[in-house]
Chimera marker file (.cmm) of the C-alpha trace (Angstrom):
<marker_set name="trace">
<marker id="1" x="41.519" y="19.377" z="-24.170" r="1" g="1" b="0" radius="0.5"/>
<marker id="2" x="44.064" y="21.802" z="-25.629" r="1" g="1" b="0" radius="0.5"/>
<marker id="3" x="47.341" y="23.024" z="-23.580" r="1" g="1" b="0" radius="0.5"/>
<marker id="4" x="48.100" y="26.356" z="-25.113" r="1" g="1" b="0" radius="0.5"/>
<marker id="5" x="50.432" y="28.794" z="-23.775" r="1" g="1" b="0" radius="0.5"/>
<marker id="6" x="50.255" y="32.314" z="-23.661" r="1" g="1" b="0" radius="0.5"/>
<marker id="7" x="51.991" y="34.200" z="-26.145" r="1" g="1" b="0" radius="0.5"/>
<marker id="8" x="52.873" y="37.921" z="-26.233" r="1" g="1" b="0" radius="0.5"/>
<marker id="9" x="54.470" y="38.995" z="-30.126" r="1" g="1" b="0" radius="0.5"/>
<marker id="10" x="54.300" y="35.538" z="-30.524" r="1" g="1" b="0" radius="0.5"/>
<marker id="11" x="56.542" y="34.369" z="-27.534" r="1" g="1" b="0" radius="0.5"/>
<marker id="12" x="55.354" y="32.612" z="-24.638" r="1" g="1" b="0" radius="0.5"/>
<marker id="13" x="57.456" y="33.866" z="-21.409" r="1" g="1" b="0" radius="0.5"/>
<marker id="14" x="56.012" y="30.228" z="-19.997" r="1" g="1" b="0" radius="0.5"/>
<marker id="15" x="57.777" y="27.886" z="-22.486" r="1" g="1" b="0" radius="0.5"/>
<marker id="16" x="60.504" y="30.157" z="-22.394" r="1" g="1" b="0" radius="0.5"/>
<marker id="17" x="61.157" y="29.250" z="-18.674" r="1" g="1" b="0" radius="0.5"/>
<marker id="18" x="60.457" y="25.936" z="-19.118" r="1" g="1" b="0" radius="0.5"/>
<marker id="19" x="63.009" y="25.415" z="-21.282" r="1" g="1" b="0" radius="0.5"/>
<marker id="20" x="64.879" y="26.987" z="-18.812" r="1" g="1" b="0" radius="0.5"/>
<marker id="21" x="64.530" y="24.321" z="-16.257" r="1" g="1" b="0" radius="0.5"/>
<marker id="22" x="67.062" y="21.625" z="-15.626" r="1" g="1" b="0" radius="0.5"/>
<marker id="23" x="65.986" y="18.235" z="-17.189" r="1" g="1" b="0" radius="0.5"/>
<marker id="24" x="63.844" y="17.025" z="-13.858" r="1" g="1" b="0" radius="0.5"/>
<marker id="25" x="61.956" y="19.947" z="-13.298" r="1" g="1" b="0" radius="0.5"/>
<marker id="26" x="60.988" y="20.419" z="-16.916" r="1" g="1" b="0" radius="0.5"/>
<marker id="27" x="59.391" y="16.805" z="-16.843" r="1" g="1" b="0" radius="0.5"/>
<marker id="28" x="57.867" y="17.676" z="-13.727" r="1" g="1" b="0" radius="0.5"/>
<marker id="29" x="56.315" y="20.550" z="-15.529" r="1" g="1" b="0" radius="0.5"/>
<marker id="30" x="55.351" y="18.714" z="-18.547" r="1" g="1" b="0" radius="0.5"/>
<marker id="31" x="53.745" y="16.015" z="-16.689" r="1" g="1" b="0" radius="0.5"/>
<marker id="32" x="51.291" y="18.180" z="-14.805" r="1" g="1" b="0" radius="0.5"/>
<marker id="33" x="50.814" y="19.981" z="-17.512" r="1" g="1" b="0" radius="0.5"/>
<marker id="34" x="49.638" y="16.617" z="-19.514" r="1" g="1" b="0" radius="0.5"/>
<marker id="35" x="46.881" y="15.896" z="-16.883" r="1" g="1" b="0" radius="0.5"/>
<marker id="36" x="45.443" y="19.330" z="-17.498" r="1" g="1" b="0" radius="0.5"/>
<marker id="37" x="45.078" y="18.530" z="-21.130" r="1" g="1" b="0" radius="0.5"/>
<marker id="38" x="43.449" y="15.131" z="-20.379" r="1" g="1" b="0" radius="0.5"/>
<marker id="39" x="41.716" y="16.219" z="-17.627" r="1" g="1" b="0" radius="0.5"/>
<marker id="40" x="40.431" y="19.854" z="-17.889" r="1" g="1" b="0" radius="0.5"/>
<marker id="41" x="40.558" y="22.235" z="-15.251" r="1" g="1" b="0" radius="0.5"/>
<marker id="42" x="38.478" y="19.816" z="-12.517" r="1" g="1" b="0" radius="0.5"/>
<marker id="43" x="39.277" y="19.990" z="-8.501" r="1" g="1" b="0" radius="0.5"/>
<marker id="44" x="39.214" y="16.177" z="-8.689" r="1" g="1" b="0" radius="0.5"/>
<marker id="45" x="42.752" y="16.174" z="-10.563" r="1" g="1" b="0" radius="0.5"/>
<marker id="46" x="45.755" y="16.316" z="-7.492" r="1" g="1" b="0" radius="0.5"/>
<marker id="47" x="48.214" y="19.025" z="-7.402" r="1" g="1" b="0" radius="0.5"/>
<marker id="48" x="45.684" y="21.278" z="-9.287" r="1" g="1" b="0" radius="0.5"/>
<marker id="49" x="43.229" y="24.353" z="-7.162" r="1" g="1" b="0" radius="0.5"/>
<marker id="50" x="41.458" y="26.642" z="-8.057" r="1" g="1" b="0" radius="0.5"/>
<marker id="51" x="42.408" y="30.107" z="-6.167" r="1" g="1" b="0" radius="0.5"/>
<marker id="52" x="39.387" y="31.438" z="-4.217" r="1" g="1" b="0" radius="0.5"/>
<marker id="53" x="38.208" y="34.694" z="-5.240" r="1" g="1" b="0" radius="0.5"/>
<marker id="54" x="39.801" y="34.510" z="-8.573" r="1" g="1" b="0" radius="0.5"/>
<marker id="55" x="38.927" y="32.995" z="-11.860" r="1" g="1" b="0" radius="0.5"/>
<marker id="56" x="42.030" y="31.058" z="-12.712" r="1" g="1" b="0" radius="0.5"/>
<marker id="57" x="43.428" y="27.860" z="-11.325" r="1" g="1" b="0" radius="0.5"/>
<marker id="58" x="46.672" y="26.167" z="-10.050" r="1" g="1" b="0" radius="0.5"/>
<marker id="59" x="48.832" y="23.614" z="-11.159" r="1" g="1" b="0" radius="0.5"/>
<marker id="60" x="51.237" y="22.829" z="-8.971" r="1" g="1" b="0" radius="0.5"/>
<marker id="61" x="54.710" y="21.071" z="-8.734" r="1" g="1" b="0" radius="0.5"/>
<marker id="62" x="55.556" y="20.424" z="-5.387" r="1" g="1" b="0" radius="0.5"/>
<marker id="63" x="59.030" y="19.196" z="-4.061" r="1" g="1" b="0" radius="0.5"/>
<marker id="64" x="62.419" y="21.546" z="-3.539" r="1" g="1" b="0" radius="0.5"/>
<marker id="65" x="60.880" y="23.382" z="-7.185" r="1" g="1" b="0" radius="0.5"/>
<marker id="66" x="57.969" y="24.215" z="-5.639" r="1" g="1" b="0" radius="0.5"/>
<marker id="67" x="57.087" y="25.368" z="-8.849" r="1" g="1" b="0" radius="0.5"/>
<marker id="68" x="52.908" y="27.163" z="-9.379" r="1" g="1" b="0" radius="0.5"/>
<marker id="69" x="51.547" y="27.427" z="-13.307" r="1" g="1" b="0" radius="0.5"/>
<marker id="70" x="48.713" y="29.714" z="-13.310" r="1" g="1" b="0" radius="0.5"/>
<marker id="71" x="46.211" y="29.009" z="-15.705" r="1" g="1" b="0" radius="0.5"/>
<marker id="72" x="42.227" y="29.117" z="-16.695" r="1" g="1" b="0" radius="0.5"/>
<marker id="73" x="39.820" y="27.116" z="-19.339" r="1" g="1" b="0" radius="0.5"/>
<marker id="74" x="38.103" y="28.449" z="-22.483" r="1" g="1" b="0" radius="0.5"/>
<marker id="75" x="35.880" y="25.894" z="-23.733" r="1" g="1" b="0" radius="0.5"/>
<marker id="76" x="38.372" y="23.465" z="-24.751" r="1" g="1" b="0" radius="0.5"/>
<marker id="77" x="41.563" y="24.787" z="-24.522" r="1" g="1" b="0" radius="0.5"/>
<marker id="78" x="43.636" y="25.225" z="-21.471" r="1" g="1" b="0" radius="0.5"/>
<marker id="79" x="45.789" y="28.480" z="-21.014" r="1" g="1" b="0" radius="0.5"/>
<marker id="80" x="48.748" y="28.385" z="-19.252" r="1" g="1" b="0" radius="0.5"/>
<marker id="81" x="49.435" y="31.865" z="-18.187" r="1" g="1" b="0" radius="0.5"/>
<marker id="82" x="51.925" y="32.364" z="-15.748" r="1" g="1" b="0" radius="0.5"/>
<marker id="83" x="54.884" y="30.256" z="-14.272" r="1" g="1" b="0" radius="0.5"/>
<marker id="84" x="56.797" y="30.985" z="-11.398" r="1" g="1" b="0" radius="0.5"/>
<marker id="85" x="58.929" y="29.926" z="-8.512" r="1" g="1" b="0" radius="0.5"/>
<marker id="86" x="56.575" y="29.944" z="-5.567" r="1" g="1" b="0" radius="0.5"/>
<marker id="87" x="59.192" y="31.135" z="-2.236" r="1" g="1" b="0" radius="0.5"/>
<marker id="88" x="56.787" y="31.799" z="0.380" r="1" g="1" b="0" radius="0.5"/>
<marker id="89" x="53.200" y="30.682" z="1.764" r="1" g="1" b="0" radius="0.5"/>
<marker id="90" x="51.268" y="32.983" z="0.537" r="1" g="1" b="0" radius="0.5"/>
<marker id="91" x="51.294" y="33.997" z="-3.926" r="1" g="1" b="0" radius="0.5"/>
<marker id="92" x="52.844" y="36.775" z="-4.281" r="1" g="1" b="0" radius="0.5"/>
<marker id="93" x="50.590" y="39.913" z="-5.286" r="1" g="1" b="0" radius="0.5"/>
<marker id="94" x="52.224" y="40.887" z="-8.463" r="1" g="1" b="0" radius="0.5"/>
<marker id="95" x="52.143" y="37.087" z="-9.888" r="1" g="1" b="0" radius="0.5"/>
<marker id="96" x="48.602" y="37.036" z="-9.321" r="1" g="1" b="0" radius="0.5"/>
<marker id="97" x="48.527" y="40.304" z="-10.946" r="1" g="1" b="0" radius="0.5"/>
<marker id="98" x="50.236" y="39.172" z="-13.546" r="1" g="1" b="0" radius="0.5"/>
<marker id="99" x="47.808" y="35.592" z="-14.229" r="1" g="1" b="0" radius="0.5"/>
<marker id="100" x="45.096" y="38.282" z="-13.826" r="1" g="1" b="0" radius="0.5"/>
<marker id="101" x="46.248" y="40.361" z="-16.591" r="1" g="1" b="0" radius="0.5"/>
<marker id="102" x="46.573" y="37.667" z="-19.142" r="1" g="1" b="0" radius="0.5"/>
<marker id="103" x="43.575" y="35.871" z="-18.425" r="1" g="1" b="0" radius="0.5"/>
<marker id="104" x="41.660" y="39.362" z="-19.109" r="1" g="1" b="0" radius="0.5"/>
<marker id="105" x="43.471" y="39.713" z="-22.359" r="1" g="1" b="0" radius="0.5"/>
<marker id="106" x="42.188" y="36.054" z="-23.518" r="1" g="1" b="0" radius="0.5"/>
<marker id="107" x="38.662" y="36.407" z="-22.590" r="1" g="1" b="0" radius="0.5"/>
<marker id="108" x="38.689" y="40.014" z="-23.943" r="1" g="1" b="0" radius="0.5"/>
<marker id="109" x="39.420" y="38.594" z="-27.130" r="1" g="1" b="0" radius="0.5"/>
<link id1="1" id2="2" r="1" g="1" b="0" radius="0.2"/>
<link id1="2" id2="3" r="1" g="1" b="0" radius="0.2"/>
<link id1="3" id2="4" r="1" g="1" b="0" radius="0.2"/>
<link id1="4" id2="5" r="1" g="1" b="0" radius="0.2"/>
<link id1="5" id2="6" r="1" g="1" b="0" radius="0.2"/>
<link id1="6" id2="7" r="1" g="1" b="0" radius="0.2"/>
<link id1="7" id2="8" r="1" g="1" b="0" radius="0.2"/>
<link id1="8" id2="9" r="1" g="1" b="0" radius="0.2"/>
<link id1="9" id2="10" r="1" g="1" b="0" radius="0.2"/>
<link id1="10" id2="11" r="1" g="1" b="0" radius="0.2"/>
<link id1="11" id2="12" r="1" g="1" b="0" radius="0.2"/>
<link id1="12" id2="13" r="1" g="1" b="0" radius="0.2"/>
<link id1="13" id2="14" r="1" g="1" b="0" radius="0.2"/>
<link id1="14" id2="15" r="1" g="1" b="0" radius="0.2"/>
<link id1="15" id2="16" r="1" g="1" b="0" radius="0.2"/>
<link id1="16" id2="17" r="1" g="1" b="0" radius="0.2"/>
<link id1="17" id2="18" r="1" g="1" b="0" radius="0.2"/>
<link id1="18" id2="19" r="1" g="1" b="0" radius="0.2"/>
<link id1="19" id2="20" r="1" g="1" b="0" radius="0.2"/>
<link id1="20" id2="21" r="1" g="1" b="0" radius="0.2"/>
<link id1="21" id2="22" r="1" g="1" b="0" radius="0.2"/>
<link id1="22" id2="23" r="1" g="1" b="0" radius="0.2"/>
<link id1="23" id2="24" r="1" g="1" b="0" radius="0.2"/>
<link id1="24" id2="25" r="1" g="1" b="0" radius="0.2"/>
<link id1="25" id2="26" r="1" g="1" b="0" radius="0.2"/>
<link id1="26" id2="27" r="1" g="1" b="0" radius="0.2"/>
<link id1="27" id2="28" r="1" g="1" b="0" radius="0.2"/>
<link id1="28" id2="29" r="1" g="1" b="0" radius="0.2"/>
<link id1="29" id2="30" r="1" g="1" b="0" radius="0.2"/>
<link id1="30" id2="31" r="1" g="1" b="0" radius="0.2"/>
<link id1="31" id2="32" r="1" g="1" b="0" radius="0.2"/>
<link id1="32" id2="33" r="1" g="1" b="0" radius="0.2"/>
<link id1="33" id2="34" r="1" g="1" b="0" radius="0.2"/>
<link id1="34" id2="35" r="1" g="1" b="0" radius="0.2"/>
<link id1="35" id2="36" r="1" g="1" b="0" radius="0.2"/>
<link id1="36" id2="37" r="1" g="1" b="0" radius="0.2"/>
<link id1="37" id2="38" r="1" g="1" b="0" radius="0.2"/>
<link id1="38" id2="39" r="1" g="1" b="0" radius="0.2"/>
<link id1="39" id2="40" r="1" g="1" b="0" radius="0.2"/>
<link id1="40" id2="41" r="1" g="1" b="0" radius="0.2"/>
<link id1="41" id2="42" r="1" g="1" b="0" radius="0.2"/>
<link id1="42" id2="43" r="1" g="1" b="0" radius="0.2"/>
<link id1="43" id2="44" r="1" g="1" b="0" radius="0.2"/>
<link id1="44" id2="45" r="1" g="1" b="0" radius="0.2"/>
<link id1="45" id2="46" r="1" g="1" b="0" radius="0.2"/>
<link id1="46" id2="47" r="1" g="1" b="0" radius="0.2"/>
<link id1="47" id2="48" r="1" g="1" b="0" radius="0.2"/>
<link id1="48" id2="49" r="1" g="1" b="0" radius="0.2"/>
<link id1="49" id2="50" r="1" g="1" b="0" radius="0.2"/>
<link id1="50" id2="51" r="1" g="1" b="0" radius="0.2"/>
<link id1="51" id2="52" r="1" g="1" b="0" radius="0.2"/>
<link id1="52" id2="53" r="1" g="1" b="0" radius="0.2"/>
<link id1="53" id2="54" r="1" g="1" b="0" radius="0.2"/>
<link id1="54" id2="55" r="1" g="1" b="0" radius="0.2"/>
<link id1="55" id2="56" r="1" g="1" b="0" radius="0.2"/>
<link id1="56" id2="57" r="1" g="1" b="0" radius="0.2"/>
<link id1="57" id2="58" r="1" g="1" b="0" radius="0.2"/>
<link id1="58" id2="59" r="1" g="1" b="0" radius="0.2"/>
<link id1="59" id2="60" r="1" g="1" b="0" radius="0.2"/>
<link id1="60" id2="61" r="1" g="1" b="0" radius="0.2"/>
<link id1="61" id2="62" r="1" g="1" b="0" radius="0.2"/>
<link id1="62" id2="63" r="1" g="1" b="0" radius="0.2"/>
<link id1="63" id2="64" r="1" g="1" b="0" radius="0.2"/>
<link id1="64" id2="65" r="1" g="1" b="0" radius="0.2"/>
<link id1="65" id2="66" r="1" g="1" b="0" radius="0.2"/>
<link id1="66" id2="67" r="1" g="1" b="0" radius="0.2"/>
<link id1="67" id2="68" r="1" g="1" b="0" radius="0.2"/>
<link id1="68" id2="69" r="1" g="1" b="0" radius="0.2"/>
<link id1="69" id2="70" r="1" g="1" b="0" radius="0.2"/>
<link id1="70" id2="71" r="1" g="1" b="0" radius="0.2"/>
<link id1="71" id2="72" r="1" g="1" b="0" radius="0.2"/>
<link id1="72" id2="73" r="1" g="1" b="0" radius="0.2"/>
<link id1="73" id2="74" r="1" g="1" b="0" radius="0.2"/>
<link id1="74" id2="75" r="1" g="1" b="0" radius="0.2"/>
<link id1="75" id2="76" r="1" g="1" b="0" radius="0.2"/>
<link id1="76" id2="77" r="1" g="1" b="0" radius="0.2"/>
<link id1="77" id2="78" r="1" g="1" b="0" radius="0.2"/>
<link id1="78" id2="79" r="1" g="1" b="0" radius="0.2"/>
<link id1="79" id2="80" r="1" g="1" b="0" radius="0.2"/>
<link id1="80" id2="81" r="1" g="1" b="0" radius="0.2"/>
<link id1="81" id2="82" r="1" g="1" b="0" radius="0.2"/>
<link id1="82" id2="83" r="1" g="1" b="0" radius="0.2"/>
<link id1="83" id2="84" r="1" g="1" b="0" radius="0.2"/>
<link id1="84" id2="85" r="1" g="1" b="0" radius="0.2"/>
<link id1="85" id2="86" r="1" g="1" b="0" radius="0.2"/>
<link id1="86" id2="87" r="1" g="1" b="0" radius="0.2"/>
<link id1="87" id2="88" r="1" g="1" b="0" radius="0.2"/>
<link id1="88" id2="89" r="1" g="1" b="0" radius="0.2"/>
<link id1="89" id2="90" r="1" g="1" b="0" radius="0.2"/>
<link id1="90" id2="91" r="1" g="1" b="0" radius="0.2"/>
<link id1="91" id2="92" r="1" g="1" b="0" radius="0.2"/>
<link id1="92" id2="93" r="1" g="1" b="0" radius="0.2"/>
<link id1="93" id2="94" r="1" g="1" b="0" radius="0.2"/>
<link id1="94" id2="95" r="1" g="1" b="0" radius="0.2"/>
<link id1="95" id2="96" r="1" g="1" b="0" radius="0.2"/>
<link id1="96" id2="97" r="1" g="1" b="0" radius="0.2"/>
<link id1="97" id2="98" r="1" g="1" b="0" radius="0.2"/>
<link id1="98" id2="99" r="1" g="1" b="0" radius="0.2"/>
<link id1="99" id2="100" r="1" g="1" b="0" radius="0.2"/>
<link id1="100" id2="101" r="1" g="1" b="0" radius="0.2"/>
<link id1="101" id2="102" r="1" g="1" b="0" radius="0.2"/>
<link id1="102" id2="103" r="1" g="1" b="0" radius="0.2"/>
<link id1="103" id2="104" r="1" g="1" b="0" radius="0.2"/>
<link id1="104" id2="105" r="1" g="1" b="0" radius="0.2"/>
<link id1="105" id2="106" r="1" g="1" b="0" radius="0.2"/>
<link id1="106" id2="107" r="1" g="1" b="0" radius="0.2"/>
<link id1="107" id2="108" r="1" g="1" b="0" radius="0.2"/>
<link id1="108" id2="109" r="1" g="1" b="0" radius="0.2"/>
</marker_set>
């Protein structure tokens, strides 16, 4: 598999916070997001779901980060579309939104 990530006038808002992240997180990150590419997008891999009701899945980092990667599969590539800081229980609405929006703009092209 392919990690790619999503890229608006050729930045990617994900990369952009990961290199935000202190030195931990970031290998957190980049850890999960190296089982994706060897894996694929499969409910057997830990710390990955896919969200009921929508078409894109769920890496994520759990700990004091609790850090959530939205992302979805296109033959071989995996697209990471979203990353975000997850605060409460539930996703919050405009994140989802936000995966949503993305992952319409890849499969429309």
């Amino acid at each position: 598999m392919k990690v790619k990530f999503y890229l608006k006038n050729n930045k990617s808002p994900v990369e952009e916070y990961i290199l935000k992240c202190q030195k931990p997180v970031r290998e957190k990150i980049i850890r999960q997001i190296r089982y994706a590419q060897e894996y694929g997008l499969r409910p057997e891999v830990l710390d990955l779901k896919k969200l009921r009701s929508y078409p894109i899945w769920e890496i994520r980092i759990i700990g004091k980060d609790n850090i959530r990667l939205l992302c979805c599969q296109k033959l071989n590539d995996v697209y990471i579309l979203h990353i975000f800081a997850k605060k409460t229980m539930k996703t919050a609405i405009k994140d989802l939104n936000l995966g949503l929006s993305r992952y319409q703009e890849i499969f429309d092209n």
